[in-house]
N, C-alpha and C positions, 0 to 999 in steps of 0.2 A: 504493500500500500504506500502511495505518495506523502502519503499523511503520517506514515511511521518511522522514526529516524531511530533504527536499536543501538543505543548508549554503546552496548556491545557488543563486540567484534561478533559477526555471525559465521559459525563451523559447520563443517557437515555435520549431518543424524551421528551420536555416538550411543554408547551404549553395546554396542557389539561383541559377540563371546562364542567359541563355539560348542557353547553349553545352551547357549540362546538360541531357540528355534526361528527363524526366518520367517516373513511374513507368508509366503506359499506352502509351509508345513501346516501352521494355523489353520491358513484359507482349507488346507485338502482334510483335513482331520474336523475342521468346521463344517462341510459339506459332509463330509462320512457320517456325521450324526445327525446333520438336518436330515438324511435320506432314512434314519429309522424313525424321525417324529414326523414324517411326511405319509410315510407307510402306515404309520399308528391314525393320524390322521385319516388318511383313507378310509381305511376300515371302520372308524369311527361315523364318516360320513355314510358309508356303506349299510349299516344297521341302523343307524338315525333315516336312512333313507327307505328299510325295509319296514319299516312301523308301520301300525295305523295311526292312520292321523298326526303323525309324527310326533307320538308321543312314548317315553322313555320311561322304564320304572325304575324308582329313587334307588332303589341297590346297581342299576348300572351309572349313573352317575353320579352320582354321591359318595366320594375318595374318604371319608370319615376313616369307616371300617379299614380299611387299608393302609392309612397312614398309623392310626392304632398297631395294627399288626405287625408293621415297619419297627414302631418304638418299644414293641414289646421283645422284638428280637432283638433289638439294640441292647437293651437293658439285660438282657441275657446273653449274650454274643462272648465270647470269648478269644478276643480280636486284641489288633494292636494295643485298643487303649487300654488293656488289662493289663502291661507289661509296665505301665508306671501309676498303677492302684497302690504299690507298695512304698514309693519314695516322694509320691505326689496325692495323687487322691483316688477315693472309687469313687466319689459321687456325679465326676466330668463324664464317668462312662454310660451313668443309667438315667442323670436328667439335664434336659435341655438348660444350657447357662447363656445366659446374656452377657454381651460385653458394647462397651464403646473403645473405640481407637482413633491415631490419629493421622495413622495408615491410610494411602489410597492408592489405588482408589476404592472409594464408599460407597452404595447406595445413599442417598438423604443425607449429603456430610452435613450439614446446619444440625439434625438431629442426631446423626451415630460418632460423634465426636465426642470424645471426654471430656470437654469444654461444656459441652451441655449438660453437664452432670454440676456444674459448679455453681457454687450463690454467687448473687450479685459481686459479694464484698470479693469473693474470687478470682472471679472474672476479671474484676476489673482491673486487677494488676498482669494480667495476661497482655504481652504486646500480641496487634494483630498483624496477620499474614501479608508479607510482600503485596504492596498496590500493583495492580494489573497494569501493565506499559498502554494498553491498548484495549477496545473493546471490538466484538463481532460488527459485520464478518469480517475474516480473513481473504489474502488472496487464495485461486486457485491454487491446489496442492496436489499433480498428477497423480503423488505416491499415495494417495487416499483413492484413486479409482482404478479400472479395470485396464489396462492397455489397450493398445486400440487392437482390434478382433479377435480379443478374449472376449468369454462368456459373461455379459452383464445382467447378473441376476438379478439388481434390483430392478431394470431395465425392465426385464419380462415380468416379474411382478406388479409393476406399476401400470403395465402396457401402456404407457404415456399420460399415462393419468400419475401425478403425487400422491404418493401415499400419504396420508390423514389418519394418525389412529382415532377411533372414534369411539378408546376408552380409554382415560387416563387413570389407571389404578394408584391411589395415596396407600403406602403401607407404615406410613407414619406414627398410626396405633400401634403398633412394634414395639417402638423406639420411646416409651414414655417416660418424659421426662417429671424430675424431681418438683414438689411444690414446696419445701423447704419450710415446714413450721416453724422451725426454730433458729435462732441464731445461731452461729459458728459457736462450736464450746473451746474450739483454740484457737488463739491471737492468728489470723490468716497470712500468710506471707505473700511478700511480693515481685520476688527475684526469681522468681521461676519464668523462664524463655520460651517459647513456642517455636518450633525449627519446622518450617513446613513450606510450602509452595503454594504459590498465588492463585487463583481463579477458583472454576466451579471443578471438581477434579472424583466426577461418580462412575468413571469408567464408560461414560455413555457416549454417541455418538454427538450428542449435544454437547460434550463436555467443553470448557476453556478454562485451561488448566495450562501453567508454568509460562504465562505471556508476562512477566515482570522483567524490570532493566536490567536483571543479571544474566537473564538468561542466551545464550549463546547460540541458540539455534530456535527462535519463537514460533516457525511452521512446527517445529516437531510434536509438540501440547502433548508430551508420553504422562501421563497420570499415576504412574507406577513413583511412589516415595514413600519412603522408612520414615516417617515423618513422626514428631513427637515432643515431648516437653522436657525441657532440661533442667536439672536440677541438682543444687551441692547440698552443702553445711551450712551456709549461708543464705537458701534460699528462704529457708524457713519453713511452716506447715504449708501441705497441701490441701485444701478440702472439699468433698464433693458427699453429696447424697444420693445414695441408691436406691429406685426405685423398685418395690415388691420382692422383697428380699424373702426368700420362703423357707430355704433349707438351712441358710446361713453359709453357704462360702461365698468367701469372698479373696478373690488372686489379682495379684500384678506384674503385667510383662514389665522389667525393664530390661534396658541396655547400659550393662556397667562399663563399657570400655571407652567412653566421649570424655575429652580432653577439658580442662578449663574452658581455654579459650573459644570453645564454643557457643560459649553464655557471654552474651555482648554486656549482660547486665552486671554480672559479676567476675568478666577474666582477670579484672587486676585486684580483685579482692582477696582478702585472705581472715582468718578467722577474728584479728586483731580488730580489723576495720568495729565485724557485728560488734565485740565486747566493747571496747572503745565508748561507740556511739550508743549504745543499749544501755549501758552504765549511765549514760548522762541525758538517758529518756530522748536522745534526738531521735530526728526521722532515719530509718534504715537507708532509706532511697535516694541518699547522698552518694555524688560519684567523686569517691576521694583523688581518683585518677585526674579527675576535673576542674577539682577544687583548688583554690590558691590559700597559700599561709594564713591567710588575715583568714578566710573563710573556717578556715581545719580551728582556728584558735577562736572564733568566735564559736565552736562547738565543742571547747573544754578541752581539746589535741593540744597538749604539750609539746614542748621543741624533743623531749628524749622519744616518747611517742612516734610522735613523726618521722624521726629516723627511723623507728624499728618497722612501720609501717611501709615507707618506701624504700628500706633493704628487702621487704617481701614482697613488694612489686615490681622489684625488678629483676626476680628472680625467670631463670629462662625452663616451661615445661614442655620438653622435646616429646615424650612419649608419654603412654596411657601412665598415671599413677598406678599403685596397691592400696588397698586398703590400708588407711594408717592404722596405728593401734586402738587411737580414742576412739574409732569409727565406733556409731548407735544408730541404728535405726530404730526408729520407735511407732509406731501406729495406732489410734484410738479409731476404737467404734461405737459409736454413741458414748459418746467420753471413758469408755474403759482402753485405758492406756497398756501398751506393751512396749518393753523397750528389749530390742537385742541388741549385743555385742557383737564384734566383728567374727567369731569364730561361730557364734549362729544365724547371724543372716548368710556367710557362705552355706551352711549347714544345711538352710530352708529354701536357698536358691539354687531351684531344679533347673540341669537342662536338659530340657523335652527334646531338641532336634538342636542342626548348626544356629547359634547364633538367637535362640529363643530360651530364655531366660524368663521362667515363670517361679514368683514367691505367693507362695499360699498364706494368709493372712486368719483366715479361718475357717472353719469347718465343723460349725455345730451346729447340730438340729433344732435343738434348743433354744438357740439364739431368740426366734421369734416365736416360738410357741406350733409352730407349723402354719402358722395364719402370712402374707403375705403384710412385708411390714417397709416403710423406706428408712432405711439408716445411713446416718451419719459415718463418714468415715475420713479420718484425716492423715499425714503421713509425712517424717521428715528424716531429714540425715542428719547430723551432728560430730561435732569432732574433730571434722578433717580441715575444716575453712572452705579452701576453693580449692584443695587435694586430688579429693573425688568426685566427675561428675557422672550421674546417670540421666538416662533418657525413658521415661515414660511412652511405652507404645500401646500399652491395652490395660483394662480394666473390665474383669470378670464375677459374675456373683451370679447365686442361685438361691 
């Protein structure tokens, strides 16, 4: 477009790997399946069409019974997921769990985001996502259609007519969100980062996804991001409330290997800063990196202070930290507090697969009486300063 000048230098498509399947393995594996729900289809119209009066009785279309029989083999299956009942949990095997992430692409990302799970006072310390460089449309993009005398299916579907669905299903009862009766029970923090990518990003063809001025290649709009929230020592509590909590588990993906400087809010901080400022009831959300002399001393910063403060900002962190010693993580759910030490959150932190790091928080039936309930759940690290950072990818509970 004449209209769009990209800040940045524009590259070819990457992402490339030859682990990564190529856009014509997709296409042929995508057609190999549409050709048995085209067949089922048939045959579907084939008997809707032998009726009288073309009318259907409720046990041939009516999937109730069936998806029932699905869950009841589930729950009794003796399948993969039974191989981490003993160091994770049994209850992810026999009942449906809900989660939000910040993962995409999503269906309804406004709704299935862990952002949506947060109160107001939460929220609002969350920065938001990269501004869009540009809005719809885009220019044409060959590598999005059929080459010239290849098979164009939508071509023959359309027979030159646009297709128009003419029913928009909302699955957004799903996804319900928190009404939050009650206040936060702990002081909320607000140095927790949001690391995620611009636009609308639900995998659809409508999608517009990654058009911001960082990005290096803006036809590409790939929707695929590990996207997530970052968080130290110094971020403080996290909190969100859970809607219809029934059995009482409640897990969290994170990613322990993200470097400080990841967190633009906190890379030059360190533990000194929180204690410092906290001691003297100022505001956390001071950027001492920012600050000048007169500023630091008009909020009780001492000249020995100060020096100790900026010998640990200028310290250089080339690779992932370890857990220091003093690391804690602690967790409340509806204000019942737990605190672990560093040799039991490694303990509690399962890995299910590469690179998928899931902590089980709890798993009582108890919890809520068996009645569907929404609880509070808050979550922090401590100890390390700006040491250790993790990234929030998913939040799970049943």
């Amino acid at each position: 477009r004449e209209d769009v000048i990209p800040p940045t230098k524009q590259k070819g498509m990457g992402g490339r790997a030859k682990w990564h399947p190529g856009n014509r393995i997709h296409q042929y594996k995508g057609r190999a399946i549409a050709v048995f729900i085209l067949d089922a289809l048939k045959e579907v119209f084939t008997m809707w069409n032998n009726t009288t009066d073309f009318e259907l009785a409720d046990d041939v279309w009516h999937v109730t019974p069936l998806y029932d029989d699905v869950r009841s083999k589930v729950e009794n299956s003796e399948g993969e997921c039974k191989k981490f009942e003993k160091n994770f949990s049994s209850l992810m095997c026999q009942k449906a769990v809900k989660g939000r992430t910040e993962f995409t692409p999503r269906a309804f990302p406004d709704h299935a985001s862990i952002r949506a799970l947060m109160p107001p006072s939460q929220l609002s310390g969350i920065n938001d996502p990269p501004p869009l460089l540009y809005f719809p449309p885009d220019v044409f993009n060959p590598n999005l259609h059929p080459p010239a005398g290849a098979v164009d299916v939508l071509n023959i579907v359309e027979a030159g007519v646009e297709f128009k669905a003419n029913l928009v299903p909302d699955y957004t009862h799903f996804l319900k969100k928190p009404t939050f009766p009650t206040s936060p029970s702990v002081p909320v923090g607000n140095l927790h980062y949001l690391n995620t990518r611009s636009g609308f990003c639900d995998g659809s063809v409508d999608s517009w996804c990654r058009r911001d001025a960082n990005e290096d290649c803006l036809l590409y709009g790939h929707n695929d991001g590990r996207n997530g929230i970052l968080m130290n020592s110094v971020s403080g509590w996290m909190v969100m409330n859970l809607p219809d909590v029934k059995f009482g588990f409640i897990a969290l993906k994170f990613e322990t290997w993200h470097k400080p400087e990841e967190n633009p809010k906190t890379k030059d901080w360190t533990g000194d800063e929180r204690r410092l400022l906290n001691s003297r009831n100022t505001s956390s959300t001071i950027y001492l990196r920012s600050s000048s002399r007169q500023d630091w001393q008009s909020h009780g910063v001492n000249s020995t202070q100060e020096k100790l403060v900026v010998r640990e900002l200028k310290k250089k962190k080339n690779t992932t930290p370890e857990f220091c010693k003093d690391f804690k993580f602690e967790f409340s759910i509806d204000g019942n507090t737990t605190s672990w030490d560093k040799d039991e959150f490694v303990k509690q932190n399962t890995a299910l697969q590469r690179v998928v790091e899931v902590v089980k928080l709890a798993e009582d039936p108890n919890m809520t009486g068996g009645e569907e309930k929404e609880v509070e759940l808050a979550f922090r690290m401590t100890g390390c300063g700006n040491q250790k950072t993790f990234q929030l990818t998913h939040v799970y509970w049943a």
